[in-house]
Backbone bond lengths (Angstrom), bond angles and torsions (degrees), N, CA, C in turn:
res aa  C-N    CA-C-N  psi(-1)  N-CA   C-N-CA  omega(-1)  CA-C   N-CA-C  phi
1 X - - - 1.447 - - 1.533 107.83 -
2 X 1.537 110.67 131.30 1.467 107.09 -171.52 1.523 100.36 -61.54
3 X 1.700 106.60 169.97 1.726 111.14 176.47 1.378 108.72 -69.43
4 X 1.031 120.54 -38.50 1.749 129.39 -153.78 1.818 83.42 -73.60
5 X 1.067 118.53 -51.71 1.409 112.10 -147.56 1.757 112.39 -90.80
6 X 1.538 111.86 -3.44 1.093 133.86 137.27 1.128 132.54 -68.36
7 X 1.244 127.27 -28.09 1.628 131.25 156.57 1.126 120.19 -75.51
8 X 1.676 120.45 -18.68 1.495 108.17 163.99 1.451 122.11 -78.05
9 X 1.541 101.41 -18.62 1.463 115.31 -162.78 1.847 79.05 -79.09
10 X 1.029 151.12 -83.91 1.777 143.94 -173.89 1.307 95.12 -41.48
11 X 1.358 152.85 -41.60 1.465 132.30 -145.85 1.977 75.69 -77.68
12 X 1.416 108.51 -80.77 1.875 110.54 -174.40 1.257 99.63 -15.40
13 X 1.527 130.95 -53.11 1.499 106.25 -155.48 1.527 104.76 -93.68
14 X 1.257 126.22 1.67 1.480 141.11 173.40 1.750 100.34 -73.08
15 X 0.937 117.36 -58.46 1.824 129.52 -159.18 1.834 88.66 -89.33
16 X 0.770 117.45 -15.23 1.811 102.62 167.37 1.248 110.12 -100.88
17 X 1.252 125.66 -27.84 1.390 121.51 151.88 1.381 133.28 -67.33
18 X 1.489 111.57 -14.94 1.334 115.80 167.19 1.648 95.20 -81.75
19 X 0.976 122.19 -38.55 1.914 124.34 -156.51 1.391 93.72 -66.35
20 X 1.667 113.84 -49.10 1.441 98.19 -164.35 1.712 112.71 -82.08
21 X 1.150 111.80 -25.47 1.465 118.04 -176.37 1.735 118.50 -75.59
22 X 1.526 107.42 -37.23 1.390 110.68 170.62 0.916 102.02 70.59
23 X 1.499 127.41 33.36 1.327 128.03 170.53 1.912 109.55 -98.47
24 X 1.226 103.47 170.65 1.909 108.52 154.64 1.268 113.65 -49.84
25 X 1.363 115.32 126.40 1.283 113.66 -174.31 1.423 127.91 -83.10
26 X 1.484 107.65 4.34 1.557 132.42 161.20 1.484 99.93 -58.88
27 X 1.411 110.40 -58.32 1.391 115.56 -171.51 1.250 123.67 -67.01
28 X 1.532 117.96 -21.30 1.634 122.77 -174.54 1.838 99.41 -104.78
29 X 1.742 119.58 8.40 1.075 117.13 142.28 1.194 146.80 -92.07
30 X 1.904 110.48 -21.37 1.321 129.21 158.98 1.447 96.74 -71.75
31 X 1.330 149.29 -68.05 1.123 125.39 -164.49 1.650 113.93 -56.63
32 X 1.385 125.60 -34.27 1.680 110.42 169.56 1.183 107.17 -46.71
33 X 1.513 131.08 -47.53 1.502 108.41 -156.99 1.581 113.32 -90.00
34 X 1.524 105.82 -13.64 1.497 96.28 164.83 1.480 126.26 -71.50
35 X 1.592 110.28 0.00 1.723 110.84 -174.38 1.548 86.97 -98.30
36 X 1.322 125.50 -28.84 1.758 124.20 168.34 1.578 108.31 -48.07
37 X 1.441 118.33 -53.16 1.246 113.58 -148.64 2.198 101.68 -113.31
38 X 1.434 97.68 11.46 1.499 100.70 177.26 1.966 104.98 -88.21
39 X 1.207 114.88 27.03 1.819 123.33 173.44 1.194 91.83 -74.17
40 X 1.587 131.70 131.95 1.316 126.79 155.79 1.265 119.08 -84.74
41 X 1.450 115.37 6.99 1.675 125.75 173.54 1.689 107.89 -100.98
42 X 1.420 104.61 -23.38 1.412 116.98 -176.04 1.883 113.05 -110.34
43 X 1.377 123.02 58.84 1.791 119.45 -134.05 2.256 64.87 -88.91
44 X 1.033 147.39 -34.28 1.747 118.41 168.90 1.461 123.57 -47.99
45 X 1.203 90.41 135.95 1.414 122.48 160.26 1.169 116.03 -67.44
46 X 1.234 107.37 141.80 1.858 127.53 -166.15 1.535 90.15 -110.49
47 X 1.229 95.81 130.11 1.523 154.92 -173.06 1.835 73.30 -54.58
48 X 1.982 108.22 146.68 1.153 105.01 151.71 1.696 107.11 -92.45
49 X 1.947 76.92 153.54 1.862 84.85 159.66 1.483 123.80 -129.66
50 X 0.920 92.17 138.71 1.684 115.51 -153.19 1.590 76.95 -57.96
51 X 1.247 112.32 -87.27 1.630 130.51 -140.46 1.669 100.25 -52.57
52 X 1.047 102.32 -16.67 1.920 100.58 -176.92 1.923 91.44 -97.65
53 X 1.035 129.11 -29.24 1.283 114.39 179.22 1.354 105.49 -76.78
54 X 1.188 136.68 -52.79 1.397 152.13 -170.03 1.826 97.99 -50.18
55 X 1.605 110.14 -70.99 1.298 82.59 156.77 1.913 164.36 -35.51
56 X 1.498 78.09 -32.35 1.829 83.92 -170.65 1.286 84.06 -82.11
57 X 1.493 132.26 -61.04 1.067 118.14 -144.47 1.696 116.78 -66.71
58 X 1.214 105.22 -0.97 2.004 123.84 -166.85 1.634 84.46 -91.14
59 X 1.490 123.49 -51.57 1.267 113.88 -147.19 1.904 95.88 -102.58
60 X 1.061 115.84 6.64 1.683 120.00 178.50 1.938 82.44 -94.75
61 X 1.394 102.62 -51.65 1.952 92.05 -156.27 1.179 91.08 -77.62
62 X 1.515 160.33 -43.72 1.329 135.91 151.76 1.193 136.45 -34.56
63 X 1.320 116.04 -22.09 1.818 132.93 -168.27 1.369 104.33 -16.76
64 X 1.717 120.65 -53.34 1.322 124.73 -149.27 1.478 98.73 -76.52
65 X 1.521 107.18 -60.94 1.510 98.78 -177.24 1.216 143.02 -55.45
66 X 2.086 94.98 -21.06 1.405 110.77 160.16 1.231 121.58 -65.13
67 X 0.926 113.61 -31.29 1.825 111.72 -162.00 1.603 85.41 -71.73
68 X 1.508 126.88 -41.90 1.709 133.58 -151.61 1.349 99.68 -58.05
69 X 1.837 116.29 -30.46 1.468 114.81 -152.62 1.757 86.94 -95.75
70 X 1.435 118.84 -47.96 1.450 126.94 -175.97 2.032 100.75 -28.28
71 X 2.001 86.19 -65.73 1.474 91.24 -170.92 1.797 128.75 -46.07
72 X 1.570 92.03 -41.50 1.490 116.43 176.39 1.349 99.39 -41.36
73 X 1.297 138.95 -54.76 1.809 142.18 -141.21 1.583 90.50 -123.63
74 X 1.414 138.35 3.59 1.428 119.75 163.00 1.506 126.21 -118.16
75 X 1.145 97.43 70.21 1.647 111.54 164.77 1.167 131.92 -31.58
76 X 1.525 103.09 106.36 1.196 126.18 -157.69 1.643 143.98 44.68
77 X 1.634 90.96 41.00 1.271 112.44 -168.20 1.832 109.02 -139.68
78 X 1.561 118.82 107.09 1.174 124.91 -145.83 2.104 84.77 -81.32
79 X 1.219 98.42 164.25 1.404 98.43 168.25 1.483 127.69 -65.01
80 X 1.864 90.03 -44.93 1.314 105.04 177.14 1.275 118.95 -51.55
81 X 1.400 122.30 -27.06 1.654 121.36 -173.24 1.315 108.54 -108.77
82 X 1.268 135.20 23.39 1.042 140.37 151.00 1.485 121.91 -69.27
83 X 1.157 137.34 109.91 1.375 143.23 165.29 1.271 101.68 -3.69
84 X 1.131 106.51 138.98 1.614 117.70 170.38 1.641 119.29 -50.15
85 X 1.505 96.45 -60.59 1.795 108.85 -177.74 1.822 99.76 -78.47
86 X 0.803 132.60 0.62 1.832 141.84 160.70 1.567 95.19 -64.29
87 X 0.850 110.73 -67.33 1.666 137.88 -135.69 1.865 73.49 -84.45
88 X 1.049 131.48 -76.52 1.536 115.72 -165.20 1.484 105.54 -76.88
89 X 1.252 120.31 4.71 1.901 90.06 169.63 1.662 91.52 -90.60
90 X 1.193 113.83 -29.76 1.375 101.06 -171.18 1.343 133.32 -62.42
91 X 1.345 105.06 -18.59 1.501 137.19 168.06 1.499 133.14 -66.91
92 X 1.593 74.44 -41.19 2.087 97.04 165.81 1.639 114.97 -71.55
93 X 1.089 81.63 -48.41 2.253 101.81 175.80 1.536 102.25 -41.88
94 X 2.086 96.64 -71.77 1.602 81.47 -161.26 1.003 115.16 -86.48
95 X 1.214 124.91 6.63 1.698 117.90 171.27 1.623 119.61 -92.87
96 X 1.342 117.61 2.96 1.541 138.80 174.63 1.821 104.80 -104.46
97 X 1.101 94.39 -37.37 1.757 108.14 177.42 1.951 103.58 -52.08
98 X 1.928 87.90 -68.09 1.696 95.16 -148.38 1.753 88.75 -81.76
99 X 1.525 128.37 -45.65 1.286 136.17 -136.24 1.669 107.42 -91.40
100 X 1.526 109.69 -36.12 1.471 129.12 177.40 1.367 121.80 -81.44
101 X 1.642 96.56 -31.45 1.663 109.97 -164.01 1.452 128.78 50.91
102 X 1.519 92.31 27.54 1.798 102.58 164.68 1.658 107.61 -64.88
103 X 1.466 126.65 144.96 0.752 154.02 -152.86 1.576 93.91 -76.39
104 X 1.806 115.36 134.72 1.883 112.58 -159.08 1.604 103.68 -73.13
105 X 1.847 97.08 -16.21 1.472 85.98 -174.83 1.728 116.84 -77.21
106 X 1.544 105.66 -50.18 1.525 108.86 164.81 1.431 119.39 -20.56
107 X 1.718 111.14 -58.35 1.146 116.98 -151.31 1.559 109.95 -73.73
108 X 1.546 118.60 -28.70 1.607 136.23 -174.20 1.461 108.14 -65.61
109 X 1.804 92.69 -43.46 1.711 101.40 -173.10 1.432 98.63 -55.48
110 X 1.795 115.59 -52.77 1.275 99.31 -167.34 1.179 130.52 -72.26
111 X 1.607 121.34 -23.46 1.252 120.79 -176.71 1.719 102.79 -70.62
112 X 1.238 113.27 -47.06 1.623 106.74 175.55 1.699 105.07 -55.28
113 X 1.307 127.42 -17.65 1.517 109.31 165.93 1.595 114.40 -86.08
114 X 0.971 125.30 -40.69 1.181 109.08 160.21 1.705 140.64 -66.92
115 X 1.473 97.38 -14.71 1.968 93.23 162.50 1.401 113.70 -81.19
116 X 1.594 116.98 -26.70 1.641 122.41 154.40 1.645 118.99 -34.99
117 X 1.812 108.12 -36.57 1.764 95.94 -148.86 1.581 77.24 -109.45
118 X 0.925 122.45 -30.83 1.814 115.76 -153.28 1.883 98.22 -127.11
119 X 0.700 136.48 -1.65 1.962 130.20 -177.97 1.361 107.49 -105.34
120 X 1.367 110.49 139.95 1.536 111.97 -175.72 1.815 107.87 -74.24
């Protein structure tokens, strides 16, 4: 599995763990890597990664304006009632889309791979 596309796959489960916990999102990133490194067959610690932190933390401190643009383009569909893991790939997208300037196609492929592995 490429790196990049493994770091989106932890950033998604980082930003839904921030969404549901409502915690600092420092904190709902130290707690991902302690569920990485709580293997008692695996007692190392996982390496940070930049590019999955860099994300959450771009698309948590944007959240608001993101959600503004989400709401703007979802007709008749409140943010709030959007699925949790909805609600953070979409977050990852447009804040990798507008903020990173990764390329719109990259960014679609990936979010459509991640509503494949993780969206009901």
């Amino acid at each position: 599995m490429p790196a990049r596309h493994r770091s989106r796959q932890r950033a998604l489960q980082v930003l839904f763990l921030w969404d549901q916990r409502k915690q600092d999102i420092d904190e709902a990133i130290s707690s991902f890597y302690e569920t990485l490194g709580s293997d008692e067959e695996n007692p190392q610690r996982t390496p940070p990664d930049e590019f999955m932190e860099s994300l959450v933390r771009g698309a948590a401190a944007g959240s608001f304006a993101i959600d503004q643009r989400i709401s703007a383009k979802s007709a008749h569909w409140r943010i709030e009632r959007m699925p949790a893991v909805d609600r953070s790939i979409l977050r990852l997208a447009v804040y990798e889309m507008n903020q990173r300037k990764t390329p719109p196609a990259v960014v679609i492929d990936e979010a459509l791979e991640l509503a494949r592995q993780f969206s009901g």
